[in-house]
Residue, then its C-alpha position, 0 to 999 in steps of 0.5 A: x680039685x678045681x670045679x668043672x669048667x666047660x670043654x672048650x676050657x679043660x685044656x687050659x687047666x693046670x695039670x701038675x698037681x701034687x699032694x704034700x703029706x706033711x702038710x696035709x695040701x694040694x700043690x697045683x702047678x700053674x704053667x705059662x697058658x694055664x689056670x686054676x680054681x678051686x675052693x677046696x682049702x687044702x688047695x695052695x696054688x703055685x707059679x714062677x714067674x719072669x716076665x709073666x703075670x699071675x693073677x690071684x682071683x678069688x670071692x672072699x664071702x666064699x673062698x673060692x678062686x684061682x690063678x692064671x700066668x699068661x706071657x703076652x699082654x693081649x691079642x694085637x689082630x683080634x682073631x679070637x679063633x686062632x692063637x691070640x685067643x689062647x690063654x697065654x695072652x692076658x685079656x683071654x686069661x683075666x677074662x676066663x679067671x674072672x669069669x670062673x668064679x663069676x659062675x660062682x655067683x659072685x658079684x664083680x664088686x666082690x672080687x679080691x684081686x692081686x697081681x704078681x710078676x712082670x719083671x725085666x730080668x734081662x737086657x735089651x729086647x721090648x721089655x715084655x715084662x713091664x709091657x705085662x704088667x701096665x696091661x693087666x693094671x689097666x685091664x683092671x682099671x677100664x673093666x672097673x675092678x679093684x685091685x687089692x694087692x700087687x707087686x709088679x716090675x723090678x729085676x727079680x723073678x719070683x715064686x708065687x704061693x696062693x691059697x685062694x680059700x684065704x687069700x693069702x700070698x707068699x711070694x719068694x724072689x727067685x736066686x740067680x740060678x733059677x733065674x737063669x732057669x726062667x729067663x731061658x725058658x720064657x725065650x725059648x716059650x716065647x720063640x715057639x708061640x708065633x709057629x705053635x699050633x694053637x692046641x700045643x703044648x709047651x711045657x716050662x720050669x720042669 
């Protein structure tokens, strides 16, 4: 389990959570608008993604970490009381992540950080994937945070395994099918974020 946020945070946590057995770990699905962190080593975090980013945060002197999958690069009016402040844009999601494990006790210069997604799957359209990916490099770059690891851009959706108490990262490139899947499902989110109520829900990759 992930250690107690705040309320005003609750809602954006990660609420698919599944035990394997076999394996002896804690799966924890992380949707579009979602985070997750714990320091639990059982725990494996997972997304897919699209044209969405996920970061992988952690502190390496503790294990402690999470990820977070937002859908938009960042808030354009600044109204942070209304939509863009959800976790679906980038700059809300990179600063709730970072500032979780913060709380940790951890210092800034300490904090092990790799970026994932940002693809371009489809034709035409403003290219929301590469969009997403300059945004959380360069968020990385003016707030004067490292980054590790990333694998950003191309033509492929992928799957993503993290394992925050050791950093470790499997991606996997989704098949055409899935593809298909996310590409349908990232419109039809997307299509339903400028008339959403800022407490809905919307739930992807079933």
């Amino acid at each position: 389990m992930g250690r107690p946020v705040d309320v005003d945070h609750q809602r954006h946590l990660a609420r698919t959570r599944i035990t394997d057995t076999r394996l002896g770990e804690h799966n924890v699905r992380v949707q579009p608008g979602e985070y997750f962190v714990s320091g639990d080593q059982a725990t494996v975090i997972i997304t897919v993604l699209g044209s969405c980013v996920a970061a992988c945060i952690r502190n390496p002197l503790t294990g402690f970490g999470g990820m977070n999958h937002f859908m938009l690069p960042e808030s354009v009016d600044g109204e942070w009381g209304g939509v863009s402040s959800q976790m679906r844009y980038g700059n809300h999601a990179m600063e709730n992540l970072i500032n979780e494990i913060l709380k940790t006790g951890c210092r800034r210069d300490d904090l092990e950080i790799k970026l994932f997604g940002g693809a371009n799957m489809y034709t035409g359209g403003s290219a929301v994937g590469t969009q997403n990916a300059r945004f959380a490099e360069t968020y990385l770059k003016n707030e004067g945070l490292k980054l590790e690891v990333s694998d950003l851009g191309g033509g492929h959706g992928r799957r993503i395994h993290y394992w925050p108490s050791t950093g470790k990262v499997k991606r996997l490139l989704l098949n055409q099918s899935q593809e298909t899947s996310v590409t349908r499902s990232e419109f039809s989110y997307r299509s339903q974020l400028v008339a959403q109520a800022v407490e809905g829900d919307i739930e992807m990759f079933e």
